[in-house]
Each structure stands twice: as structure tokens, then as C-alpha cells.
KOLZA-709900 format. One record per atom (N, C-alpha, C, O): x, y, z; atom name; residue in three letters; residue number from 1. Coordinates in pm, whole numbers, plus 50000, padded with zeros to 5 digits. Layout:
east north up name resn resi
X Y Z CA ALA NUM
...
END
This chain:
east north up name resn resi
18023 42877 63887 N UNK 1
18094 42753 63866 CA UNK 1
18053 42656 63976 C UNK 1
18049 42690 64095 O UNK 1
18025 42539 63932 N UNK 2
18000 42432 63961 CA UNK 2
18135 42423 64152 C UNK 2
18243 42480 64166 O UNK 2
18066 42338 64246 N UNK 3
18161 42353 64357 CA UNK 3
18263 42212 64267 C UNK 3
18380 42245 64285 O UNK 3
18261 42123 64212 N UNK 4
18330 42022 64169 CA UNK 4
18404 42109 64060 C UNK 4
18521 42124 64096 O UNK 4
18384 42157 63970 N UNK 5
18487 42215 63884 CA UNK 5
18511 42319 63950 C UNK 5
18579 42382 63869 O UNK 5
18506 42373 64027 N UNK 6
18600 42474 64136 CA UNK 6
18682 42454 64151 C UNK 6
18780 42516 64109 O UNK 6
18683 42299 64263 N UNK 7
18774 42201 64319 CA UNK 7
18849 42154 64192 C UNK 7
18970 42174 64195 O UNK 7
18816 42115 64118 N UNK 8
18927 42086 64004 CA UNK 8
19027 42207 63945 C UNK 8
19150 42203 63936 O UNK 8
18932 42320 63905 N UNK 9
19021 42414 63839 CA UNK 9
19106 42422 63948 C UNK 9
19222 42399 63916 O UNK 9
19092 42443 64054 N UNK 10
19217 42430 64210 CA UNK 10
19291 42413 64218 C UNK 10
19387 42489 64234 O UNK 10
19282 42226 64207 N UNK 11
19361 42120 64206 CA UNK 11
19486 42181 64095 C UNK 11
19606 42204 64114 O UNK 11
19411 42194 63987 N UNK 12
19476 42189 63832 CA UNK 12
19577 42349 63866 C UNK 12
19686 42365 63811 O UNK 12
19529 42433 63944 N UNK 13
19614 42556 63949 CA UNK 13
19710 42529 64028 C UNK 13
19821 42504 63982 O UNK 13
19684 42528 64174 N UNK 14
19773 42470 64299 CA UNK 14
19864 42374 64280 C UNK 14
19976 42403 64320 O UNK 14
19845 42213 64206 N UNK 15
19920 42162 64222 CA UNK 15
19914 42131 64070 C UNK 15
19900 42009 64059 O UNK 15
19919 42184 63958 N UNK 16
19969 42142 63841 CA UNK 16
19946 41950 63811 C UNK 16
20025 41864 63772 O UNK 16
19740 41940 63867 N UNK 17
19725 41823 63839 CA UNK 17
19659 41822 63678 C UNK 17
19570 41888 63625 O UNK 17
19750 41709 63632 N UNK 18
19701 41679 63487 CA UNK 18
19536 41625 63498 C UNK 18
19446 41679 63434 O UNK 18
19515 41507 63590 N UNK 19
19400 41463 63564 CA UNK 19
19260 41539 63628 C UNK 19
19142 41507 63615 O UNK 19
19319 41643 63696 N UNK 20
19183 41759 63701 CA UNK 20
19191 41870 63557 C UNK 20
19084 41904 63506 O UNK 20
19290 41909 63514 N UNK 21
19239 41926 63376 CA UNK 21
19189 41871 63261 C UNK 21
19123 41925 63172 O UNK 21
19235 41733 63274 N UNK 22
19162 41630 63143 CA UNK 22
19038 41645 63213 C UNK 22
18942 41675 63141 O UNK 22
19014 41632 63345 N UNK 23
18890 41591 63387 CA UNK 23
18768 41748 63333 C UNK 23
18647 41728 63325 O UNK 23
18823 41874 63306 N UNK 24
18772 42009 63324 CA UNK 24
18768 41988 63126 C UNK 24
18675 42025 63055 O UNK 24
18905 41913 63078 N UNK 25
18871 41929 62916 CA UNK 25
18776 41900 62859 C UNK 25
18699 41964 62787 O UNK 25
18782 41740 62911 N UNK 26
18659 41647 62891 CA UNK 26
18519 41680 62908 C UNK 26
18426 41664 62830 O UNK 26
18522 41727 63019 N UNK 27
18394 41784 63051 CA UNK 27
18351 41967 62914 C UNK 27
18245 42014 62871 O UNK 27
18440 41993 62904 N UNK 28
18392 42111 62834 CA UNK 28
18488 42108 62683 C UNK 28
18524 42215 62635 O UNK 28
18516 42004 62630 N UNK 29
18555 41985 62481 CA UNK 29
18437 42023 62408 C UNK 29
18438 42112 62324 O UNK 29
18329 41951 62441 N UNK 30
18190 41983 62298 CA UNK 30
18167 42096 62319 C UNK 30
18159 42168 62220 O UNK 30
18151 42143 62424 N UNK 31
18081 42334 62388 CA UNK 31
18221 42416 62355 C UNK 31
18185 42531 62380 O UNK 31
18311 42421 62328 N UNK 32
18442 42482 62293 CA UNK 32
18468 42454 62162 C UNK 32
18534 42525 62086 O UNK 32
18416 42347 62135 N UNK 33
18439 42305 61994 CA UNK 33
18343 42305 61876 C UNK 33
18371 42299 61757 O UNK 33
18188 42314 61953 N UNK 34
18088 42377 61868 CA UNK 34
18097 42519 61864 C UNK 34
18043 42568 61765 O UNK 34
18154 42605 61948 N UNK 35
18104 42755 61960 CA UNK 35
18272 42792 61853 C UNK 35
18287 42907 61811 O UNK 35
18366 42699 61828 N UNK 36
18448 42769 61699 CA UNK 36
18416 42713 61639 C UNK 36
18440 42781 61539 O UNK 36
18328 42538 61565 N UNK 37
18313 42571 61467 CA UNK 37
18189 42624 61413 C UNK 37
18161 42628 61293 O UNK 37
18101 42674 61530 N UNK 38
17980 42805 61431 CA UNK 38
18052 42935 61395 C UNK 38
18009 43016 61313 O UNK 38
18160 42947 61459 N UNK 39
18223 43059 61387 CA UNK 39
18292 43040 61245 C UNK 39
18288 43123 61154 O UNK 39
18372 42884 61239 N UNK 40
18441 42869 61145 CA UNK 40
18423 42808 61044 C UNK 40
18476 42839 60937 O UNK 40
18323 42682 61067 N UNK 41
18216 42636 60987 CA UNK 41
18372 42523 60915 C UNK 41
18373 42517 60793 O UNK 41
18454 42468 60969 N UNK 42
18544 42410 60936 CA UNK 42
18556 42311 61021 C UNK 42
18542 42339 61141 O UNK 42
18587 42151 60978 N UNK 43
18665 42048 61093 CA UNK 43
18805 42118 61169 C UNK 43
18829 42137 61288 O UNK 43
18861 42139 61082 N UNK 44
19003 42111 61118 CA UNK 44
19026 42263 61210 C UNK 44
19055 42261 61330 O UNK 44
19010 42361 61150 N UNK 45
18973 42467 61186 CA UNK 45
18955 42523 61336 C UNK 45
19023 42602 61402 O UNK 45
18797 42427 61375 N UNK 46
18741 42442 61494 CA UNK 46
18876 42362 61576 C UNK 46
18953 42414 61657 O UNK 46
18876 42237 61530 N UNK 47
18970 42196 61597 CA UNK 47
19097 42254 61618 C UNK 47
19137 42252 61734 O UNK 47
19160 42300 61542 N UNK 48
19284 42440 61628 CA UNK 48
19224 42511 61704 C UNK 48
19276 42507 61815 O UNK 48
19126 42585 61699 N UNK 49
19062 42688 61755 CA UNK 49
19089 42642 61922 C UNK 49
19153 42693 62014 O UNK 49
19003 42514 61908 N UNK 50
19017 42415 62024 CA UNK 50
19070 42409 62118 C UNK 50
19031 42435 62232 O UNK 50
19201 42359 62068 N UNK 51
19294 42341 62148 CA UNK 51
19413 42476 62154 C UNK 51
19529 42470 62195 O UNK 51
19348 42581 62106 N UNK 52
19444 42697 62150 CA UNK 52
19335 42738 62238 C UNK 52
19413 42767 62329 O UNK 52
19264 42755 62269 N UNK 53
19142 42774 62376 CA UNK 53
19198 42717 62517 C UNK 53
19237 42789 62609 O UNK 53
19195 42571 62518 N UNK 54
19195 42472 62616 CA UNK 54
19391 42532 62639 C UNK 54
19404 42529 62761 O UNK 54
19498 42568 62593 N UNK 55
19627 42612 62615 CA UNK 55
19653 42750 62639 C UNK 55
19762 42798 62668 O UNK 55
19507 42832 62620 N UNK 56
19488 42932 62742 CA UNK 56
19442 42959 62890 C UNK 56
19466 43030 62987 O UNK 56
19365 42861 62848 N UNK 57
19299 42797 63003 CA UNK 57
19368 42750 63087 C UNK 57
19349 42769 63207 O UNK 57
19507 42648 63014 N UNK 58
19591 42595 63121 CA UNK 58
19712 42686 63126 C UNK 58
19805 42648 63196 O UNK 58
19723 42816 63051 N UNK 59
19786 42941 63055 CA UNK 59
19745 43050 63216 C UNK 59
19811 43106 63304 O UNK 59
19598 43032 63183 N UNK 60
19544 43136 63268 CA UNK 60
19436 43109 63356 C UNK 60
19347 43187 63390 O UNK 60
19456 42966 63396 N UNK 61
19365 42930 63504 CA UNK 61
19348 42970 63614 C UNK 61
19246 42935 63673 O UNK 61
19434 43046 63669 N UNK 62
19471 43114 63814 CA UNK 62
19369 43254 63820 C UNK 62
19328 43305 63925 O UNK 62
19337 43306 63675 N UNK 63
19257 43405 63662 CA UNK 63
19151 43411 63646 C UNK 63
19085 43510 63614 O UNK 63
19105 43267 63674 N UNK 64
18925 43251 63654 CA UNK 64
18827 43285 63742 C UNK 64
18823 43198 63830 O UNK 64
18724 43393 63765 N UNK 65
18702 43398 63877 CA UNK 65
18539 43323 63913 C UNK 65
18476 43276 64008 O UNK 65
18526 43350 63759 N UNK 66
18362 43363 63716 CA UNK 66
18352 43170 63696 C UNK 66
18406 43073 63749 O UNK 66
18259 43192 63596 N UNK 67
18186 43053 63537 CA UNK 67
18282 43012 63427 C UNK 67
18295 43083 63327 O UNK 67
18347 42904 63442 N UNK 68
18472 42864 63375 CA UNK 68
18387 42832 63204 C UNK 68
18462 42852 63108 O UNK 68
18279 42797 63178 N UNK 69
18208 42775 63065 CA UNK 69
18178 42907 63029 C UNK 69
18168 42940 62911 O UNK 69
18165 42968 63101 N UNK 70
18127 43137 63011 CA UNK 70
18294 43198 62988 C UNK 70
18319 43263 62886 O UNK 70
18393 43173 63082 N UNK 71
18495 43206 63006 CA UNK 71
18562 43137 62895 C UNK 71
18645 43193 62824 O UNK 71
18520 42989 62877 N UNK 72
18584 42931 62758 CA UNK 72
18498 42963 62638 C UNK 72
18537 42969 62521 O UNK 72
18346 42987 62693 N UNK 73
18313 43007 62563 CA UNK 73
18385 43159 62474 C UNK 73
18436 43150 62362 O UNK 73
18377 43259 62532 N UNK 74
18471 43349 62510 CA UNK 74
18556 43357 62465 C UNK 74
18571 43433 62370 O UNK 74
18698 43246 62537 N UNK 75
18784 43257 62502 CA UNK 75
18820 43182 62331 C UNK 75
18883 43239 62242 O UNK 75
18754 43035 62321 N UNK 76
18695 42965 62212 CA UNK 76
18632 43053 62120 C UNK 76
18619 43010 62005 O UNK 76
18579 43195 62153 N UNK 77
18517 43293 62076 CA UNK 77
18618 43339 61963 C UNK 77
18629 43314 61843 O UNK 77
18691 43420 62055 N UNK 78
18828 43509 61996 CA UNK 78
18911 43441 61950 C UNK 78
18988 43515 61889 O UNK 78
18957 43288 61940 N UNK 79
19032 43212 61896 CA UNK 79
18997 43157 61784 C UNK 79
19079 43099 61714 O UNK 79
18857 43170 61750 N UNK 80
18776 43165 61617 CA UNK 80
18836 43213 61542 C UNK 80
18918 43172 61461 O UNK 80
18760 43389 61589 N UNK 81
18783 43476 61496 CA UNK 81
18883 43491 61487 C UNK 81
18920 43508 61371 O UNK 81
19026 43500 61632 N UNK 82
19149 43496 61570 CA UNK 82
19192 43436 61391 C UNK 82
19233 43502 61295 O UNK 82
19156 43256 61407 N UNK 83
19192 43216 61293 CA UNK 83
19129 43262 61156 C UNK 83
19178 43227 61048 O UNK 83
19002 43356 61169 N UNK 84
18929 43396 61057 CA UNK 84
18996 43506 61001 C UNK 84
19002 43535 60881 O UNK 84
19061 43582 61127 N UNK 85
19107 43702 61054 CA UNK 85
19247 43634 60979 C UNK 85
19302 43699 60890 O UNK 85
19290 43530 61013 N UNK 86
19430 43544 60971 CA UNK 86
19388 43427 60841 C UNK 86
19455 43449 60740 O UNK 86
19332 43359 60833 N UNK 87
19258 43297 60679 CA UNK 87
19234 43445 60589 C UNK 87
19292 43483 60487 O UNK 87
19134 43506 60664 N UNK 88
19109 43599 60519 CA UNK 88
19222 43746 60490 C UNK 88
19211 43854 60431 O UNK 88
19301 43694 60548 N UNK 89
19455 43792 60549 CA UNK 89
19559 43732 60460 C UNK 89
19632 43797 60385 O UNK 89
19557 43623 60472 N UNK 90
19643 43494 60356 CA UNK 90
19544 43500 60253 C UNK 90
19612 43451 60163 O UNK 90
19409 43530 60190 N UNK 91
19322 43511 60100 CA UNK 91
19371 43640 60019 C UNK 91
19404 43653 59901 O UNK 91
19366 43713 60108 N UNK 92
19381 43859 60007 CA UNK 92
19508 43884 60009 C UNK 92
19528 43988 59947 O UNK 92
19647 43819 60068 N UNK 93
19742 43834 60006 CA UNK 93
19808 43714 59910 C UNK 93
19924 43703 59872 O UNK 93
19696 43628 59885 N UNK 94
19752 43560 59760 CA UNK 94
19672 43617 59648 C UNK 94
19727 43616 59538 O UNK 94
19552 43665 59657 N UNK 95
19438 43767 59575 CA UNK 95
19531 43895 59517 C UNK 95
19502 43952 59412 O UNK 95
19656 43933 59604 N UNK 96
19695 44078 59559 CA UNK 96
19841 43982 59479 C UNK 96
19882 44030 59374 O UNK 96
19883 43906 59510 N UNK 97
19998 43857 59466 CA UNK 97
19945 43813 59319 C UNK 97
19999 43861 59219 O UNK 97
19818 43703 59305 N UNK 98
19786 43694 59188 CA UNK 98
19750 43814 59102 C UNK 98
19778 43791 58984 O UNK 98
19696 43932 59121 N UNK 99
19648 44036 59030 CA UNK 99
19776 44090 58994 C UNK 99
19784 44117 58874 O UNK 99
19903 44118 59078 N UNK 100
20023 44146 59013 CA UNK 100
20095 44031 58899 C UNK 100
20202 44042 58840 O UNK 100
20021 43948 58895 N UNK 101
20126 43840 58871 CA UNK 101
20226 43743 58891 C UNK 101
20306 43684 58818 O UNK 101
20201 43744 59004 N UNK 102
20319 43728 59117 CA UNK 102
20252 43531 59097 C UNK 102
20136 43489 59095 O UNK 102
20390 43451 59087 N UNK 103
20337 43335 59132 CA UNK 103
20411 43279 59268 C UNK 103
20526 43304 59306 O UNK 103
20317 43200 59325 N UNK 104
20377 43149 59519 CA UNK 104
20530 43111 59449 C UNK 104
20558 43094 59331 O UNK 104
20619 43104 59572 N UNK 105
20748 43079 59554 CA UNK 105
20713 42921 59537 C UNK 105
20786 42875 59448 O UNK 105
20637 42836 59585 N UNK 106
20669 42671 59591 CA UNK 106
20591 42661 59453 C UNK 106
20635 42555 59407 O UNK 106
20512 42705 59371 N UNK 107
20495 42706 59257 CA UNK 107
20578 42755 59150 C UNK 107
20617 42694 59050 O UNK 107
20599 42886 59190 N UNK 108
20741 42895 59101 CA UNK 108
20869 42811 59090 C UNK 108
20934 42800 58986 O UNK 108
20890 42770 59173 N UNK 109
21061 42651 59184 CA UNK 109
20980 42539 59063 C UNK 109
21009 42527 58943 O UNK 109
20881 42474 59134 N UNK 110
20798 42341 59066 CA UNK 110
20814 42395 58878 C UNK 110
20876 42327 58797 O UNK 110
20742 42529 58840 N UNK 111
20700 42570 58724 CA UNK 111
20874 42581 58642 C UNK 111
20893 42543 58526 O UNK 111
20972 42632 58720 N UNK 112
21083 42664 58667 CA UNK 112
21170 42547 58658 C UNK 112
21220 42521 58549 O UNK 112
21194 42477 58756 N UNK 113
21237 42331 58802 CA UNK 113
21181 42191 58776 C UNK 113
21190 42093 58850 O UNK 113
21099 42207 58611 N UNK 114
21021 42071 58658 CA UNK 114
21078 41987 58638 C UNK 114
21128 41999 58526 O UNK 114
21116 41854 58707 N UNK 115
21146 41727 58664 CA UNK 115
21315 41753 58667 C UNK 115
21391 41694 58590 O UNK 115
21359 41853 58769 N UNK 116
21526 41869 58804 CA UNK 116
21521 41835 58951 C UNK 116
21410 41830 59004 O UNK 116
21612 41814 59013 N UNK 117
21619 41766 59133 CA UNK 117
21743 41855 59180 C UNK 117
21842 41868 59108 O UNK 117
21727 41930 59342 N UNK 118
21818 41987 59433 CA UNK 118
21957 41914 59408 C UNK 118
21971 41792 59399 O UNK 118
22067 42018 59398 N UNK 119
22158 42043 59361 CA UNK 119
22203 41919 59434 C UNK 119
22155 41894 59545 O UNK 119
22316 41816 59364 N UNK 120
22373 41757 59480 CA UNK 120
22334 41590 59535 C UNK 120
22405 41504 59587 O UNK 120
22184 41593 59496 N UNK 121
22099 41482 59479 CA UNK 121
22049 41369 59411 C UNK 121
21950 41298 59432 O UNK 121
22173 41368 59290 N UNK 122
22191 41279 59186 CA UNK 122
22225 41157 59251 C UNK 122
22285 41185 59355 O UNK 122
22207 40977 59228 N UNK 123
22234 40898 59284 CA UNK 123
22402 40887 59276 C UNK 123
22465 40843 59372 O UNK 123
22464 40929 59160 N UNK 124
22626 40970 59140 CA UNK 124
22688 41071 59216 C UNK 124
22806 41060 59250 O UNK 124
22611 41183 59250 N UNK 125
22670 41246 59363 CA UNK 125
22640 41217 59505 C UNK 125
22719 41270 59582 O UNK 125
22556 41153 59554 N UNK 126
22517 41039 59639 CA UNK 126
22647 40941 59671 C UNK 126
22709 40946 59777 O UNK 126
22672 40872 59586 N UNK 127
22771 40807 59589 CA UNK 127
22905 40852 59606 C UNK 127
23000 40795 59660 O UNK 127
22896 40978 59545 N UNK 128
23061 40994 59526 CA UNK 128
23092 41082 59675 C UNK 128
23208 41086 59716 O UNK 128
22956 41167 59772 N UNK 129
22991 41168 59872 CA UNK 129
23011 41086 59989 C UNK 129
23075 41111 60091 O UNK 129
22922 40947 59948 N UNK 130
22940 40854 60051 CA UNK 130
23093 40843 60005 C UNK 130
23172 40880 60093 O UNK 130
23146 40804 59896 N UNK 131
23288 40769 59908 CA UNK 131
23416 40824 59956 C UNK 131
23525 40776 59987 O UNK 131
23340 40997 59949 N UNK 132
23456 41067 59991 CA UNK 132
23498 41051 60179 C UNK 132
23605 41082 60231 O UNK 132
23373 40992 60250 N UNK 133
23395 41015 60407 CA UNK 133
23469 40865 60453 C UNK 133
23448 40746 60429 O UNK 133
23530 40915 60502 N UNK 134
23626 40803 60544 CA UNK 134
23580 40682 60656 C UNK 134
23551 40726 60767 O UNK 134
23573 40574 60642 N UNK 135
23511 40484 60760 CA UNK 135
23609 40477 60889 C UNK 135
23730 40497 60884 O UNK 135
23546 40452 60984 N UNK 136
23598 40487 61106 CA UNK 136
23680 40346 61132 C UNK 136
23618 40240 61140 O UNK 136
23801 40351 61142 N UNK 137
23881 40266 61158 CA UNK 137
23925 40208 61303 C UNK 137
23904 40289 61394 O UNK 137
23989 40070 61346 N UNK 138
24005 40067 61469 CA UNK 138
24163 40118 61469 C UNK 138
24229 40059 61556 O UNK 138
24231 40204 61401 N UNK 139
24351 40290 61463 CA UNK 139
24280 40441 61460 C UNK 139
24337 40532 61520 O UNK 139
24164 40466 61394 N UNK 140
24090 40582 61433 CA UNK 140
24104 40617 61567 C UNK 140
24064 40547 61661 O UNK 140
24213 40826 61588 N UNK 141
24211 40796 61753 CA UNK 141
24018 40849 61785 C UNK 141
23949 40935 61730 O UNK 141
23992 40759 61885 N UNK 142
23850 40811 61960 CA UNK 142
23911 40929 62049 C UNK 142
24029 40957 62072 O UNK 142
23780 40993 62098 N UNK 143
23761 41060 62197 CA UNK 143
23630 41023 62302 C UNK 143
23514 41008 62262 O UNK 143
23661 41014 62400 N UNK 144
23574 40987 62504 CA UNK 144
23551 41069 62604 C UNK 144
23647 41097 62677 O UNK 144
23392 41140 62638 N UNK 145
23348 41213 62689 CA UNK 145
23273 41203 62804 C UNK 145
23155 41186 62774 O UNK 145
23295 41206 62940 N UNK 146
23210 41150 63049 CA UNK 146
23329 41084 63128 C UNK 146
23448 41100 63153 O UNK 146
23187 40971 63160 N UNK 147
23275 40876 63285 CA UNK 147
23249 40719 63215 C UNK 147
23248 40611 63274 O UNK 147
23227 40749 63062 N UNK 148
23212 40639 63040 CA UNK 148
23353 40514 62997 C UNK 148
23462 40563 62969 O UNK 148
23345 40419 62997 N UNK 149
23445 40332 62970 CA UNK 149
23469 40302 62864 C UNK 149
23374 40233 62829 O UNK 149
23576 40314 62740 N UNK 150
23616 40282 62661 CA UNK 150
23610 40126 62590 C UNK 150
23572 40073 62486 O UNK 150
23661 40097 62693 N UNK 151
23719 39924 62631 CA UNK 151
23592 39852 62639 C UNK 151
23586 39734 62606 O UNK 151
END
């Protein structure tokens, strides 16, 4: 590691400075963010990957001993594949849900419910609860909490 990003990761451990970590992000956003998305081959994707990378770093900066770019690339590694394994874990349990037959719950309500609306949500029952709450009157007794002043 660089003696300047030394001194920063330092700064950023010792005294919990923000602008030596923007300064350590900035500097190492593009290689953190190309090395998940050659794993993930996704925008959005790499970009979580990203920034759960960069919220381990400011997790576990105190433990860096080595070359802070060989540990992000690493860490940006496993945070890849983290999200790969858990994509193709949601793939094959909507894959096993469809071969049973099974339809998603927010498709089922939509398929069973079409064109009904949550209980309660009629513009008449709308109304008839605004009517039931009573407006706050000036013989309404208040309560006052603190040191604040009433009048």
C-alpha cells in the first residue's frame, strides 16, 4: 500500500474521517466495480456488489494489513458471488414453485382480486371514516408534554 493511502486508511480508522474515505472510495470505485461486474455481468447488480464491498471496508478497516486494492478486490470478489448465489437460489425457487403449480403470492392476490380494491378503501368508506373522528375542538382538554408553553 501506497504511503498516502496508508495515511488515509489511518486517518479514516483513528479518527473516523469521512473525507479520507471518500478520498480511498474515489480512488478505488472503478476497480471494485469492474471486478463485480465481470462476475455479474449486470449494472445494477455490480453496483450493490459495490457498495456492500466499500461497507466492509469501512466495517473492517482496522484489519487491513496488506495492499488495500488486493483486499477490495477480494472482498468485491465474494460480494459478487455472494449476490450470484442468492439470484440463482430465487431462480430455482420460483423454477420449483412453478413446476408445482404454485403461483407468487403478489400474482395470486392480482389473478384472484382483479379490479377489487383492499378492504376499507372505497371513497364511501373513506368518507364515512373521516366522519366518524371527531375534530379537535377549542374545549378539547389538551395535554402538554415538556417545558413547552401552552398559551
Amino acid at each position: 500500500m501506497k504511503t498516502h493511502e496508508r495515511a488515509m486508511l489511518r486517518r479514516f480508522v483513528l479518527y473516523n474521517d469521512a473525507d479520507a474515505f471518500s478520498a480511498l472510495s474515489e480512488r478505488y470505485a472503478g476497480l471494485v466495480y469492474r471486478v463485480c461486474w465481470r462476475v455479474l455481468r449486470d449494472e445494477h447488480s455490480a453496483a450493490d456488489a459495490t457498495q456492500e464491498a466499500f461497507l466492509q471496508l469501512a466495517r473492517h478497516a482496522h484489519g487491513i494489513h496488506g495492499s488495500l486494492g488486493s483486499w477490495l478486490h477480494r472482498v468485491a470478489t465474494g460480494k459478487a458471488i455472494d449476490i450470484l448465489r442468492k439470484d440463482k437460489r430465487h431462480k430455482r425457487l420460483l423454477e420449483a414453485h412453478r413446476a408445482l403449480g404454485a403461483v407468487p403470492l403478489v400474482n395470486r392476490f392480482h389473478r384472484d382480486h382483479e379490479g377489487a380494491q383492499p378492504p376499507g378503501t372505497s371513497p364511501a368508506q373513506i368518507l364515512n371514516r373521516a366522519d366518524a373522528v371527531a375534530p379537535l375542538s377549542e374545549s378539547s382538554p389538551r395535554k402538554h408534554h415538556g417545558t413547552c408553553d401552552p398559551s
